[in-house]
C-alpha positions as CSV (number, residue, x, y, z in Angstrom):
1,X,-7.0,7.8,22.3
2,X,-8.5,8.4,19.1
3,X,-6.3,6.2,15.8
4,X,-5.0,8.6,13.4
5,X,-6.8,8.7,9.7
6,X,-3.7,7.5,8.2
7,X,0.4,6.5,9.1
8,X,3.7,7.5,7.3
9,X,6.2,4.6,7.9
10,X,9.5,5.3,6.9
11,X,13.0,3.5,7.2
12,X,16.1,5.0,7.9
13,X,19.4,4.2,7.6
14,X,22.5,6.4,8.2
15,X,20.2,9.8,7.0
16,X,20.9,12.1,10.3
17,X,21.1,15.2,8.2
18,X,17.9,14.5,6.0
19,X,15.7,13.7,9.4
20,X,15.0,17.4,10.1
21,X,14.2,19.0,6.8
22,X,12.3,15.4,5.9
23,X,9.9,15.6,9.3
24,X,9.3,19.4,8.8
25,X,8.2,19.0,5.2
26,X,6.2,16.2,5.4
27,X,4.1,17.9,8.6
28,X,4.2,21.2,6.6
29,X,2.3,19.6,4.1
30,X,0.2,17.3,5.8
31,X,-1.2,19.4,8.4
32,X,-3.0,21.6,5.3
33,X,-5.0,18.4,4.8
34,X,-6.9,18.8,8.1
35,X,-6.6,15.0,9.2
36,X,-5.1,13.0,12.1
37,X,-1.9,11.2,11.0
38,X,0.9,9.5,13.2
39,X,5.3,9.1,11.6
40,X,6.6,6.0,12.2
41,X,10.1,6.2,11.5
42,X,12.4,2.9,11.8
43,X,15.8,3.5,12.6
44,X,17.3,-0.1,11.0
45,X,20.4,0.0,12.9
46,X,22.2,3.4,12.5
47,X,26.0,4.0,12.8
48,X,25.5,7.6,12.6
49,X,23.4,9.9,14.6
50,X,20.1,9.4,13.1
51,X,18.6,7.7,16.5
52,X,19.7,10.2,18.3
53,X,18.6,13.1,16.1
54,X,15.2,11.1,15.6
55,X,14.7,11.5,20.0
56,X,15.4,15.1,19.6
57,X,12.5,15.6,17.1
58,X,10.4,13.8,19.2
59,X,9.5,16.9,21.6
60,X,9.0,19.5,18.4
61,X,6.3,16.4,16.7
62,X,4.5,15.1,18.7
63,X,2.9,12.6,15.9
64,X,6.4,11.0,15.6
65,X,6.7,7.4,16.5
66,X,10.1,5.4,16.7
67,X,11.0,2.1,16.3
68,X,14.8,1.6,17.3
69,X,16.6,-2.2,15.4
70,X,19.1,-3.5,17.3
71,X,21.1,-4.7,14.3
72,X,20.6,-3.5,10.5
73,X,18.0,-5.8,8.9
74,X,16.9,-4.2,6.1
75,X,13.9,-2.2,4.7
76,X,11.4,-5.2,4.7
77,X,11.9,-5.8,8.1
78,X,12.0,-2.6,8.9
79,X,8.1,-2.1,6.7
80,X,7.2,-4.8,8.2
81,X,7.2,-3.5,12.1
82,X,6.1,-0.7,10.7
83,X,3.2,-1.9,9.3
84,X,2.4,-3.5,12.8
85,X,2.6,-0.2,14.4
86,X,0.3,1.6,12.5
87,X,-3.0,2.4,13.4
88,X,-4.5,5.0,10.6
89,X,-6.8,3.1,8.1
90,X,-4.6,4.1,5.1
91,X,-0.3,3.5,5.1
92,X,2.1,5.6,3.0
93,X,5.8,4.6,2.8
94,X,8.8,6.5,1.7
95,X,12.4,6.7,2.4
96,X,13.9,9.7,4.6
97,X,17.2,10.1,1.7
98,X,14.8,13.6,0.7
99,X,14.5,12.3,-3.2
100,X,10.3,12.4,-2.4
101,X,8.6,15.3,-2.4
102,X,5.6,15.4,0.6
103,X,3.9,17.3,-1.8
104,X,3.1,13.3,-3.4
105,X,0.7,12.4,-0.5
106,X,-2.2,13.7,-0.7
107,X,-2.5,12.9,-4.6
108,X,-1.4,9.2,-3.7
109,X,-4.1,9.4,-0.5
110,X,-6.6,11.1,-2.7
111,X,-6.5,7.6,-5.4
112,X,-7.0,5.5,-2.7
113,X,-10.6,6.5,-2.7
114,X,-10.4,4.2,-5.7
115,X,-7.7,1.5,-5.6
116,X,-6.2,-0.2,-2.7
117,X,-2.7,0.5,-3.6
118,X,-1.0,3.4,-5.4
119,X,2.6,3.5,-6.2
120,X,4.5,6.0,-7.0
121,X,6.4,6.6,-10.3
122,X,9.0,8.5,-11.2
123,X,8.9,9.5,-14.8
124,X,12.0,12.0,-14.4
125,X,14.9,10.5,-12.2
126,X,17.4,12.2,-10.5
127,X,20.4,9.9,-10.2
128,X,24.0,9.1,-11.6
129,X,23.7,7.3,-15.2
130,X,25.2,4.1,-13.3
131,X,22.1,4.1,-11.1
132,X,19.6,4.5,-13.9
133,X,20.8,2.1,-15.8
134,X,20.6,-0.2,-13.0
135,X,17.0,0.2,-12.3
136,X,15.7,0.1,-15.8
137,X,17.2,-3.3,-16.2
138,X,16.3,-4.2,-12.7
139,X,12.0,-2.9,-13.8
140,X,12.5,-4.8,-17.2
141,X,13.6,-8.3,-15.6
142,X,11.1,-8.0,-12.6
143,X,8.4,-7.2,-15.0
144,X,9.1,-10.0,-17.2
145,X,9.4,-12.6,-15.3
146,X,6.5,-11.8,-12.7
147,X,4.4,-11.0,-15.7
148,X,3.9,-7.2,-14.0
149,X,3.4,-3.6,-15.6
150,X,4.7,-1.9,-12.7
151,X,6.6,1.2,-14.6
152,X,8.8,1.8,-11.9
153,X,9.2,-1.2,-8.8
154,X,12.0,0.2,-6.7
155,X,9.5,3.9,-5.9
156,X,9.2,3.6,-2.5
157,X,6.9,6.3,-2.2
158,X,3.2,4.1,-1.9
159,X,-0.1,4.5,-0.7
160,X,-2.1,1.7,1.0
161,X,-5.5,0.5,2.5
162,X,-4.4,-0.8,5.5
163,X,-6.6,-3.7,5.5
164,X,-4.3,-5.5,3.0
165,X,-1.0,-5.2,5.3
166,X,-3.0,-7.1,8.4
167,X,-1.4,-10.3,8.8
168,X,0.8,-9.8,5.5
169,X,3.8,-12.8,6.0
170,X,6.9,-10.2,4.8
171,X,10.1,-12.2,3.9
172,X,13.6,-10.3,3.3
173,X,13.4,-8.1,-0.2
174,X,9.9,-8.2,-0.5
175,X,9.1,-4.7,-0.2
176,X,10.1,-4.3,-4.0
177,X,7.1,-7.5,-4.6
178,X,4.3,-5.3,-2.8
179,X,2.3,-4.7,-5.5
180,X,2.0,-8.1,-7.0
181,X,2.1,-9.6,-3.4
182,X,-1.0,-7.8,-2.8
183,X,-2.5,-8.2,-6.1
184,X,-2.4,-11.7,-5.3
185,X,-4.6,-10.7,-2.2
186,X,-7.6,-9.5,-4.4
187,X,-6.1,-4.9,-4.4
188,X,-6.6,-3.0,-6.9
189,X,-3.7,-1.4,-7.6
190,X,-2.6,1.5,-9.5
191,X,0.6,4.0,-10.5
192,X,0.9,8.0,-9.8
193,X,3.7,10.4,-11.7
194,X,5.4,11.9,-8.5
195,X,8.5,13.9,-8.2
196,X,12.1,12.7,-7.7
197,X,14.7,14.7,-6.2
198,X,18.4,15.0,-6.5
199,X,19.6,13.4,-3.1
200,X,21.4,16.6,-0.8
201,X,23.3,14.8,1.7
202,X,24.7,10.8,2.8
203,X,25.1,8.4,0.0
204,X,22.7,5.8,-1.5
205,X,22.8,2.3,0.0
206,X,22.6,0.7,-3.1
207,X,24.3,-0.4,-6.1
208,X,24.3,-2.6,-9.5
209,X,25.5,-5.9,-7.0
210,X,22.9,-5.5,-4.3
211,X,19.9,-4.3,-6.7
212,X,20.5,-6.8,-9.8
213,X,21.8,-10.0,-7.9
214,X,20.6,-9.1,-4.2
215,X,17.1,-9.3,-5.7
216,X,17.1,-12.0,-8.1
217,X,16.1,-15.3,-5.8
218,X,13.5,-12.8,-4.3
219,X,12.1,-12.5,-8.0
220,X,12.4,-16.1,-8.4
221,X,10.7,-16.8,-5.2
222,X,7.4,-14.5,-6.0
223,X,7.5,-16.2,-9.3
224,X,6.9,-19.2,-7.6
225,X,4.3,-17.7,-5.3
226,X,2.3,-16.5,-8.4
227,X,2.1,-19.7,-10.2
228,X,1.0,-21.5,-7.3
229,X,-1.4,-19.1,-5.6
230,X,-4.8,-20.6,-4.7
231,X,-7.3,-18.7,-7.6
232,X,-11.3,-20.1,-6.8
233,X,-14.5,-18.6,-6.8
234,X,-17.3,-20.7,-4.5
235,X,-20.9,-20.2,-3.9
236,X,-21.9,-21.8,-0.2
237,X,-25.4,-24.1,-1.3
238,X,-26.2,-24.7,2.6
């Protein structure tokens, strides 16, 4: 069987209304651009419905892909068997909540013709003050401290060469690190305005608590990585 040209991986979490409208506008879009792709959709340990809404899709897509957590473990674990799973040469991630427009992949797939990861950024955000707040301060410490530019770090709508997942050791909250982590890897990495919309149905899964304290050691710990990542050019004499 032939590998797709590129993957969707997406984590879910409590989001059975948003699965339906989210698979049918991401294939609306993405089957204008005339090239193979496979969904891989992780359900990271539903209470709700989502799994079983996710194996009633499967007959209408037949490019959908499922990956079923036992427990909830979060969205780097749940990026991480994704990233195992996929097969196209290029990997986009975005969250199923229906605050990412489709319409963003094929400009994020079109700049990876010249960098080897693009992140989306959302210039215009639509969410309550509390949140915004919450995510500017959360940008300005990351950034600081990593010595980043990243203009917006929590965007999980992101383009990448696959090459740079293979054998990438992911460790709990790292999904926000990507870019450096990769960086770090030799990628050339770049940002893209897309579009943010106002979330329709469920309820955000996170707040000031888990996005400011939840994800300070994990800044602390990429800090760390940074400053002690092996930097050498060589030249082999014989």
């Amino acid at each position: 069987m032939e590998k797709p040209e590129f993957s969707i991986v997406i984590p879910v979490y409590n989001e059975q209304e948003n699965l339906p409208p989210l698979l049918e506008g991401i294939v609306r879009i993405i089957d204008n651009l005339g090239k193979s792709y496979e969904i891989i959709i992780i359900d990271d340990g539903s209470t709700d419905r989502s799994l079983e809404t996710l194996k009633g899709l499967v007959t209408k897509y037949s490019s959908l892909r499922i990956i079923k957590f036992q427990k909830n473990s979060g969205q780097s674990a749940a990026f991480d068997a994704g990233f195992k799973l996929a097969q196209g040469k290029a990997v986009v991630t975005m969250d199923a909540d229906l605050q990412y427009d489709p319409r963003d992949i094929p400009g994020l797939l079109e700049e990876l013709k010249n960098y080897d990861v693009v992140c989306g950024w959302r210039r215009v955000r639509q969410d309550p003050p509390l949140k915004l707040i919450s995510t500017r301060i959360a940008n300005a410490v990351r950034n600081k401290l990593s010595g980043e530019n990243i203009k917006d770090t929590g965007c999980s709508l992101k383009a990448f060469k696959r090459c740079f997942l293979v054998n990438l050791k992911m460790y709990k909250g790292m999904h926000r690190f990507l870019p450096t982590l990769l960086k770090m890897r030799g990628a050339k990495v770049c940002e893209v305005e897309v579009r943010h919309l106002p979330r329709k149905f469920g309820r955000s899964k996170y707040n000031i608590r888990n996005r400011l304290l939840g994800s300070f050691l994990d800044l602390l710990f990429v800090v760390w990585m940074k400053k002690r990542n092996l930097d050498y050019k060589m030249e082999v004499i014989r």
